[in-house]
CHARMM-style PDB file with segment names, atoms N, HN, CA, C and O in Angstrom:
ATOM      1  N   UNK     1      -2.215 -35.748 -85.608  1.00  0.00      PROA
ATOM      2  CA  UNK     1      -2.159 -34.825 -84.504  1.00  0.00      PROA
ATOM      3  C   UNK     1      -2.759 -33.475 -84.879  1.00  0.00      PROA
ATOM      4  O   UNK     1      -3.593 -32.881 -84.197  1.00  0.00      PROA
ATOM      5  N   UNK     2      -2.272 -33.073 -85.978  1.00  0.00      PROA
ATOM      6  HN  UNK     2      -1.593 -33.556 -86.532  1.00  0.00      PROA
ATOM      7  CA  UNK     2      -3.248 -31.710 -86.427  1.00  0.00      PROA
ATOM      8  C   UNK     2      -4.724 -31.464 -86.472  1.00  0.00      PROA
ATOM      9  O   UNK     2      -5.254 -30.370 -86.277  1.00  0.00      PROA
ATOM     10  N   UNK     3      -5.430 -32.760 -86.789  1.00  0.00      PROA
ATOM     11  HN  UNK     3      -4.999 -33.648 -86.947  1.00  0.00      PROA
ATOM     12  CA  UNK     3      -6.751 -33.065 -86.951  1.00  0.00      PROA
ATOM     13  C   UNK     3      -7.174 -32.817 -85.165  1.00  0.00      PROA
ATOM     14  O   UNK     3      -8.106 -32.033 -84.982  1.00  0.00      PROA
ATOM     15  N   UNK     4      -6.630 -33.349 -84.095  1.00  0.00      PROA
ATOM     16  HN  UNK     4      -5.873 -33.986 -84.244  1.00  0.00      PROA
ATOM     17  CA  UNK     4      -7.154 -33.495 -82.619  1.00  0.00      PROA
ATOM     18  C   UNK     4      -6.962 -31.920 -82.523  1.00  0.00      PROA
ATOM     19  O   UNK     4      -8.017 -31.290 -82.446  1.00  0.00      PROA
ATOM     20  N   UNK     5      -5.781 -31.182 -82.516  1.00  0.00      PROA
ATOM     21  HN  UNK     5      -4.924 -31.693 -82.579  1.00  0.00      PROA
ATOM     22  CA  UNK     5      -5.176 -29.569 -82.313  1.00  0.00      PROA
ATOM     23  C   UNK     5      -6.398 -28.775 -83.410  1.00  0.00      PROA
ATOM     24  O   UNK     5      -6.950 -27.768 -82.967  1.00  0.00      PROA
ATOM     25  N   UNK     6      -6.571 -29.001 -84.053  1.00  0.00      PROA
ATOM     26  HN  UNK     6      -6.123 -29.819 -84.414  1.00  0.00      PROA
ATOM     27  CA  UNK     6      -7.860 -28.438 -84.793  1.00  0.00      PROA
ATOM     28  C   UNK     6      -9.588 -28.674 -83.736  1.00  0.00      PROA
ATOM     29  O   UNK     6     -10.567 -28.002 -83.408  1.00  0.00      PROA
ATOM     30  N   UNK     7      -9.225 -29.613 -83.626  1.00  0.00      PROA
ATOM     31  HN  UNK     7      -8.430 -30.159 -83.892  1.00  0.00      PROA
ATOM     32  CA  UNK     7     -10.869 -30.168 -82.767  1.00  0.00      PROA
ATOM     33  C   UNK     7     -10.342 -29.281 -81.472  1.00  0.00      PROA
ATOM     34  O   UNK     7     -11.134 -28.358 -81.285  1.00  0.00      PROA
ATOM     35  N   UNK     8      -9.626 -29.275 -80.846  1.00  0.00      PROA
ATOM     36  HN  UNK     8      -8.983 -30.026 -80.998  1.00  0.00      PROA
ATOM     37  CA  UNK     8      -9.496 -28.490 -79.686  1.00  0.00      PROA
ATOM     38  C   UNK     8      -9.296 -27.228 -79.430  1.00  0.00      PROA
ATOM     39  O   UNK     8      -9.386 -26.824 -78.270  1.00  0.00      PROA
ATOM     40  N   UNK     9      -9.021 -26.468 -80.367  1.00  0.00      PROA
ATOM     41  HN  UNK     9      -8.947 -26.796 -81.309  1.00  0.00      PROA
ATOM     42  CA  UNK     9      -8.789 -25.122 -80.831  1.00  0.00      PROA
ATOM     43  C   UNK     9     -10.515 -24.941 -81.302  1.00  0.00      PROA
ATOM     44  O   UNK     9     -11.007 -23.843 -81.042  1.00  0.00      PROA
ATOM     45  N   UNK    10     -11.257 -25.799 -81.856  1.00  0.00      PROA
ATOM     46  HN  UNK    10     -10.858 -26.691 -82.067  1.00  0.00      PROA
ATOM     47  CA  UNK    10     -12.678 -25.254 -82.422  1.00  0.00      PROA
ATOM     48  C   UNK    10     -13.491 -25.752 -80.636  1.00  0.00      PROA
ATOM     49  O   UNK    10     -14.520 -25.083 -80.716  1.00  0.00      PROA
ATOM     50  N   UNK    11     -13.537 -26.151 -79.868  1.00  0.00      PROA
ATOM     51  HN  UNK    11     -12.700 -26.695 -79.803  1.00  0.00      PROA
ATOM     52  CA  UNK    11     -13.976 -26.387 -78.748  1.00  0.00      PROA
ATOM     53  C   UNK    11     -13.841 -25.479 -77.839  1.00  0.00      PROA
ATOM     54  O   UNK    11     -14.699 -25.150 -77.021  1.00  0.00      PROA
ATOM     55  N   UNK    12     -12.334 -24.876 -78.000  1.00  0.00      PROA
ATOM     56  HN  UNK    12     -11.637 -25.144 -78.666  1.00  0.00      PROA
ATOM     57  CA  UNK    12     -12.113 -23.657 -77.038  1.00  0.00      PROA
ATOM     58  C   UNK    12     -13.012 -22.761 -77.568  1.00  0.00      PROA
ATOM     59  O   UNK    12     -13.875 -22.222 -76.875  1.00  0.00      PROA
ATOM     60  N   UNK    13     -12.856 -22.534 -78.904  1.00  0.00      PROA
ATOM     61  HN  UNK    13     -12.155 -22.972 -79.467  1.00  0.00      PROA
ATOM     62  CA  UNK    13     -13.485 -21.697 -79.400  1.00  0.00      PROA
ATOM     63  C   UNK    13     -15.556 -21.540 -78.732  1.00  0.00      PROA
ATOM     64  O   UNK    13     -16.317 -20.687 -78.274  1.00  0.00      PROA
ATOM     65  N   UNK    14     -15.558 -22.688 -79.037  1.00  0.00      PROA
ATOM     66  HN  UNK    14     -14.940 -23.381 -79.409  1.00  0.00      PROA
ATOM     67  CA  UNK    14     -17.152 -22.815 -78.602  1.00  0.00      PROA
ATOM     68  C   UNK    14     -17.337 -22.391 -77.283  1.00  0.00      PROA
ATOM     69  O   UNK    14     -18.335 -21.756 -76.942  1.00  0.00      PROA
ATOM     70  N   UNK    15     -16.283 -22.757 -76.393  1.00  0.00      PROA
ATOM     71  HN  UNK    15     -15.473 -23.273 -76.670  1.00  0.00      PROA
ATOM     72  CA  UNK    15     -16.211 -22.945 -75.039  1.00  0.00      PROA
ATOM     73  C   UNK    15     -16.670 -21.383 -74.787  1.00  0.00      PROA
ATOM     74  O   UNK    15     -17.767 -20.959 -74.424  1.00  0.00      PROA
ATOM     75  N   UNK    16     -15.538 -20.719 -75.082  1.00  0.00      PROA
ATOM     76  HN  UNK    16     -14.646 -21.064 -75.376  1.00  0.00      PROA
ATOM     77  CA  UNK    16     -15.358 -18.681 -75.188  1.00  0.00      PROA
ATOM     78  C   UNK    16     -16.745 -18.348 -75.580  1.00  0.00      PROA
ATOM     79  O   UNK    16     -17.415 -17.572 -74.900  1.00  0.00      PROA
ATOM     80  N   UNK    17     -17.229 -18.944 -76.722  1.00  0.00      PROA
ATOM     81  HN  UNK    17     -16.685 -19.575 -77.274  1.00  0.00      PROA
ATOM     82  CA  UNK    17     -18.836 -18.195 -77.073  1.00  0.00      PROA
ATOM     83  C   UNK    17     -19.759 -18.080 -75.931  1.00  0.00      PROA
ATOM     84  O   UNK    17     -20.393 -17.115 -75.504  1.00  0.00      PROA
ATOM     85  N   UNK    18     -19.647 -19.765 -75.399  1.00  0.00      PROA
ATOM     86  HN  UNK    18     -19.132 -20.549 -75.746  1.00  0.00      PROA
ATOM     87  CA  UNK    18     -20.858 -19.825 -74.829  1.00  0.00      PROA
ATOM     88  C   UNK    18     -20.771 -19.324 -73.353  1.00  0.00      PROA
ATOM     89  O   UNK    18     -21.693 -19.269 -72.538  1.00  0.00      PROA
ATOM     90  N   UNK    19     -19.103 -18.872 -73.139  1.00  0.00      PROA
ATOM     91  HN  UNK    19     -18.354 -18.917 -73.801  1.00  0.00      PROA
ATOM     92  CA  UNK    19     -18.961 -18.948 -71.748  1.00  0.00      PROA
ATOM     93  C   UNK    19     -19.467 -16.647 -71.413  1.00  0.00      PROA
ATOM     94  O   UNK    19     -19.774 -16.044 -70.385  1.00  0.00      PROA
ATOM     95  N   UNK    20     -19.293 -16.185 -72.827  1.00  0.00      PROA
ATOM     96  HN  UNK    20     -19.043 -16.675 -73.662  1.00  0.00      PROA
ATOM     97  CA  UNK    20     -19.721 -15.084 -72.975  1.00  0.00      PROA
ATOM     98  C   UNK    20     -20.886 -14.754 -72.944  1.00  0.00      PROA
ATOM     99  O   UNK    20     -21.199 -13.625 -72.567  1.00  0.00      PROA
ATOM    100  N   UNK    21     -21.989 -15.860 -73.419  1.00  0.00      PROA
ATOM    101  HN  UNK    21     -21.734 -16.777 -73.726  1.00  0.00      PROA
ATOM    102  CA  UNK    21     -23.205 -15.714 -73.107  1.00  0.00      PROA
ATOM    103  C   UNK    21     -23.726 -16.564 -71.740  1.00  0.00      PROA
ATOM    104  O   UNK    21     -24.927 -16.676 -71.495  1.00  0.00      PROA
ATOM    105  N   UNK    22     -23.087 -16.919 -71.218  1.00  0.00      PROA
ATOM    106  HN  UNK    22     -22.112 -16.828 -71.418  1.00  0.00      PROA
ATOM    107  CA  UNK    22     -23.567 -17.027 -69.720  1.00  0.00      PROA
ATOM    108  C   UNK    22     -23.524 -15.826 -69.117  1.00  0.00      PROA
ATOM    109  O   UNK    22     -24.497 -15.177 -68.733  1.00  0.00      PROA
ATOM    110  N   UNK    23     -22.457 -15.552 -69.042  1.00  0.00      PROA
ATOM    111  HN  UNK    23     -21.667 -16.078 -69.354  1.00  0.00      PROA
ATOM    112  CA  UNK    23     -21.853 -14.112 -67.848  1.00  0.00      PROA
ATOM    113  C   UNK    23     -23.347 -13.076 -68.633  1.00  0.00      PROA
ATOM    114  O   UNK    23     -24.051 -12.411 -67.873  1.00  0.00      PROA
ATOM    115  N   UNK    24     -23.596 -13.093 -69.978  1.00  0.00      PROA
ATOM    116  HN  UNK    24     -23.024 -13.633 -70.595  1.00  0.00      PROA
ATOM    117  CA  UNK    24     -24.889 -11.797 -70.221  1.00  0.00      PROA
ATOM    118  C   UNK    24     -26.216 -12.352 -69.767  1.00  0.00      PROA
ATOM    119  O   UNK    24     -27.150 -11.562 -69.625  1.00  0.00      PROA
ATOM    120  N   UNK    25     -26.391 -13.660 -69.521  1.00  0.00      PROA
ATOM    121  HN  UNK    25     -25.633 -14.302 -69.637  1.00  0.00      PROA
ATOM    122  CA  UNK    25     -27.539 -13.624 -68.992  1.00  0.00      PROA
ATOM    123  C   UNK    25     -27.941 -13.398 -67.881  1.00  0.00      PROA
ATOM    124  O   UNK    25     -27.226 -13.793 -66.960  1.00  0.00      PROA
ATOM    125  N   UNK    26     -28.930 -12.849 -67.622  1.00  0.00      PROA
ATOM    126  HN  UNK    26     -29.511 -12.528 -68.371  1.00  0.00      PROA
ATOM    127  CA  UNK    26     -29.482 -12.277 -66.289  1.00  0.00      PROA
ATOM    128  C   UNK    26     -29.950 -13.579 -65.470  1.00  0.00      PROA
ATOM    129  O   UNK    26     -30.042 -13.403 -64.255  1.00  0.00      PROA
ATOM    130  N   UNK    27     -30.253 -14.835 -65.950  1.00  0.00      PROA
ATOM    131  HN  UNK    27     -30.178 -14.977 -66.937  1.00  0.00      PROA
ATOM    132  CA  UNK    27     -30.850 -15.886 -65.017  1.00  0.00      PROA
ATOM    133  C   UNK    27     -32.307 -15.391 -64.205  1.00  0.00      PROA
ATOM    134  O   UNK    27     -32.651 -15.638 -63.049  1.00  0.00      PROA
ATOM    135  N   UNK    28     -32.938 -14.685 -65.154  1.00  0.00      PROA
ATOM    136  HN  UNK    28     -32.658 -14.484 -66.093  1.00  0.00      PROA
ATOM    137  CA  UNK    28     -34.397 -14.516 -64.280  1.00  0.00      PROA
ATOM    138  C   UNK    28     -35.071 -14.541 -65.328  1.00  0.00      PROA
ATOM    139  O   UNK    28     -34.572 -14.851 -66.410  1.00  0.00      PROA
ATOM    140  N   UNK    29     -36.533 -14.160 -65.147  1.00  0.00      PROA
ATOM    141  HN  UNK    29     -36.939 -13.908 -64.269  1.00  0.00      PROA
ATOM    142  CA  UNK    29     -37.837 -15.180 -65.661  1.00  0.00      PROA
ATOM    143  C   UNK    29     -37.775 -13.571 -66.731  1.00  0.00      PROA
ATOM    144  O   UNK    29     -38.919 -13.118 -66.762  1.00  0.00      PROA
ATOM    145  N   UNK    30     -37.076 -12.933 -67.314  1.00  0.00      PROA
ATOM    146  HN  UNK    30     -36.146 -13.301 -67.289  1.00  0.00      PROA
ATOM    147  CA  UNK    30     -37.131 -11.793 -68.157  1.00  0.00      PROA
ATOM    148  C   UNK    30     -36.999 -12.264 -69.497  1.00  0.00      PROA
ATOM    149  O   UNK    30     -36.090 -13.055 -69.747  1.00  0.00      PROA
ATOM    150  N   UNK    31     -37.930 -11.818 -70.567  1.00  0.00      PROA
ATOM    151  HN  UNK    31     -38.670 -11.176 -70.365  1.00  0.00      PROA
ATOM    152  CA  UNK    31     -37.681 -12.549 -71.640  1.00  0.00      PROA
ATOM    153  C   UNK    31     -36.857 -12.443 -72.735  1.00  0.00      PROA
ATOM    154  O   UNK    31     -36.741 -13.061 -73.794  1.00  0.00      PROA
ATOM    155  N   UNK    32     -36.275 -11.439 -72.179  1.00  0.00      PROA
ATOM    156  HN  UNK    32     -36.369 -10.937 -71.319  1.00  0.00      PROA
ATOM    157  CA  UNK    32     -34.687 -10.725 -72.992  1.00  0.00      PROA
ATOM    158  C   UNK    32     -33.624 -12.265 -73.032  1.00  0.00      PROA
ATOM    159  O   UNK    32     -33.206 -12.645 -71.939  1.00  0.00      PROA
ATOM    160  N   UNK    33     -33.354 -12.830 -73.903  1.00  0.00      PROA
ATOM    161  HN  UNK    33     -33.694 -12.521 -74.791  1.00  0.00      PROA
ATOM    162  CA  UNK    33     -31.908 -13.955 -73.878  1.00  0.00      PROA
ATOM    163  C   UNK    33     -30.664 -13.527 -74.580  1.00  0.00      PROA
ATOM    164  O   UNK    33     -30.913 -13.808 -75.753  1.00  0.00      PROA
ATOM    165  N   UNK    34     -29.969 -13.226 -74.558  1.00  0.00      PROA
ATOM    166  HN  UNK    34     -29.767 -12.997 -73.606  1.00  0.00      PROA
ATOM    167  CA  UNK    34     -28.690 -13.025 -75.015  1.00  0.00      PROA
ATOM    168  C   UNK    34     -28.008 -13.804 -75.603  1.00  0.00      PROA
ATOM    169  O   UNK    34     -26.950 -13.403 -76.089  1.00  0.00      PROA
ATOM    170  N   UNK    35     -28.456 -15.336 -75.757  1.00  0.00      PROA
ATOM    171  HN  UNK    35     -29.315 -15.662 -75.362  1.00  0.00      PROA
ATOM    172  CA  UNK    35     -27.796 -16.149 -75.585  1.00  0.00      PROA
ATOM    173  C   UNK    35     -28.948 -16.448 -77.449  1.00  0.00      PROA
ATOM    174  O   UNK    35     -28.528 -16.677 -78.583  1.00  0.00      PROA
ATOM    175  N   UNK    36     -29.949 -16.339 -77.091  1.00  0.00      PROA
ATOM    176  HN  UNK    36     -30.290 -16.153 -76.169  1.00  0.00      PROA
ATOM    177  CA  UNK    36     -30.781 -16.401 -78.291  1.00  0.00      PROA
ATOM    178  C   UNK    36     -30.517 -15.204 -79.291  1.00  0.00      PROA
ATOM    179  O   UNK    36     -30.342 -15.266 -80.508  1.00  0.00      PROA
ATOM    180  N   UNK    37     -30.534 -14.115 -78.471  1.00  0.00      PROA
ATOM    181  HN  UNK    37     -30.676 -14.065 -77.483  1.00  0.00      PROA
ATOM    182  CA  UNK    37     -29.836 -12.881 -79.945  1.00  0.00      PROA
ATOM    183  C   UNK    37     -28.905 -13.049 -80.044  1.00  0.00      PROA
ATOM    184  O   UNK    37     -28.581 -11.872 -80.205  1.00  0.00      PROA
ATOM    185  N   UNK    38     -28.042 -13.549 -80.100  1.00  0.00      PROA
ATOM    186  HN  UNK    38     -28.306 -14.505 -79.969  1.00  0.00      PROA
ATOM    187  CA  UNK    38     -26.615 -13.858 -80.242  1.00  0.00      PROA
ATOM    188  C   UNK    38     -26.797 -14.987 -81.797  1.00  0.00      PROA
ATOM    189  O   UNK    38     -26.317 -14.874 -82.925  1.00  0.00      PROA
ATOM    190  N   UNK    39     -27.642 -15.962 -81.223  1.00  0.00      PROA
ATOM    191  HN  UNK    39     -28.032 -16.054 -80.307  1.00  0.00      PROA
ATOM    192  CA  UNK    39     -27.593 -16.622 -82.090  1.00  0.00      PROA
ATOM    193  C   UNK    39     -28.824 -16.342 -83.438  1.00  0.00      PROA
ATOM    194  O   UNK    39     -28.820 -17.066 -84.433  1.00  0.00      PROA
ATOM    195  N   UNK    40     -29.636 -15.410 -83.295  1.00  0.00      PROA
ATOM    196  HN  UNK    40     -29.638 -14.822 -82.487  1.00  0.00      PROA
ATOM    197  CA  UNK    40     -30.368 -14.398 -84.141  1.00  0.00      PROA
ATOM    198  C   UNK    40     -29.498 -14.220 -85.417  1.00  0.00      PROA
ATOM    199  O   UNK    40     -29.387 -14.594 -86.584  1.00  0.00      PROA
ATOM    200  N   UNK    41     -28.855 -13.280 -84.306  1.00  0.00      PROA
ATOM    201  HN  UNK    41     -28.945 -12.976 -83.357  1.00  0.00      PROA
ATOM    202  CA  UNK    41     -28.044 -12.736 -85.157  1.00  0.00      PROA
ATOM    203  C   UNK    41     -26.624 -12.926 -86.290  1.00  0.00      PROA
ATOM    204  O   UNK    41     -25.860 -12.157 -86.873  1.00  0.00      PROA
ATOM    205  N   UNK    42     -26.801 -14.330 -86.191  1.00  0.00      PROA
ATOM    206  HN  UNK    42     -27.421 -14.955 -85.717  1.00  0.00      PROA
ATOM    207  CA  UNK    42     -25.172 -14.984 -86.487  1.00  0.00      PROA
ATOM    208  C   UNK    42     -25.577 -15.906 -87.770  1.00  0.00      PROA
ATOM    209  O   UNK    42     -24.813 -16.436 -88.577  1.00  0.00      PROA
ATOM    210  N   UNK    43     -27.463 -15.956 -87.708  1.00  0.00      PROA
ATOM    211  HN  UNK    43     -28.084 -15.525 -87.052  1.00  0.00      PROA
ATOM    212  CA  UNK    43     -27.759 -16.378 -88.766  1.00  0.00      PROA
ATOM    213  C   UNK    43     -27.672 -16.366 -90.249  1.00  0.00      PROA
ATOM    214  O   UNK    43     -28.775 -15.977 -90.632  1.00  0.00      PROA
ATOM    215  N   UNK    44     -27.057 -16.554 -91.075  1.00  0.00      PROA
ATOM    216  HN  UNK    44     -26.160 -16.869 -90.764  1.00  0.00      PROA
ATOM    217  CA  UNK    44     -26.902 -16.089 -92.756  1.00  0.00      PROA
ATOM    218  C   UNK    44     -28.370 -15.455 -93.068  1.00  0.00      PROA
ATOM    219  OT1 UNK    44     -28.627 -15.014 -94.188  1.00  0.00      PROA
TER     220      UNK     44
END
């Protein structure tokens, strides 16, 4: 049971990231992504 409560706790987790970079994207043809500097930046 700890192993599934682990997988679902790291899913929420993903869920929150990606649901933060929706709401910043603008959804138009601008070549600014938020969603790409985000992940720029998270790189080692």
């Amino acid at each position: 049971m700890e192993e599934v409560n682990k997988k679902i706790e790291d899913l929420l987790a993903i869920q929150k990231t990606l649901q933060e970079w929706v709401e910043q994207c603008p959804g138009d043809s601008n070549s600014h992504c938020p969603i790409i500097d985000s992940l720029v930046e998270k790189k080692p």
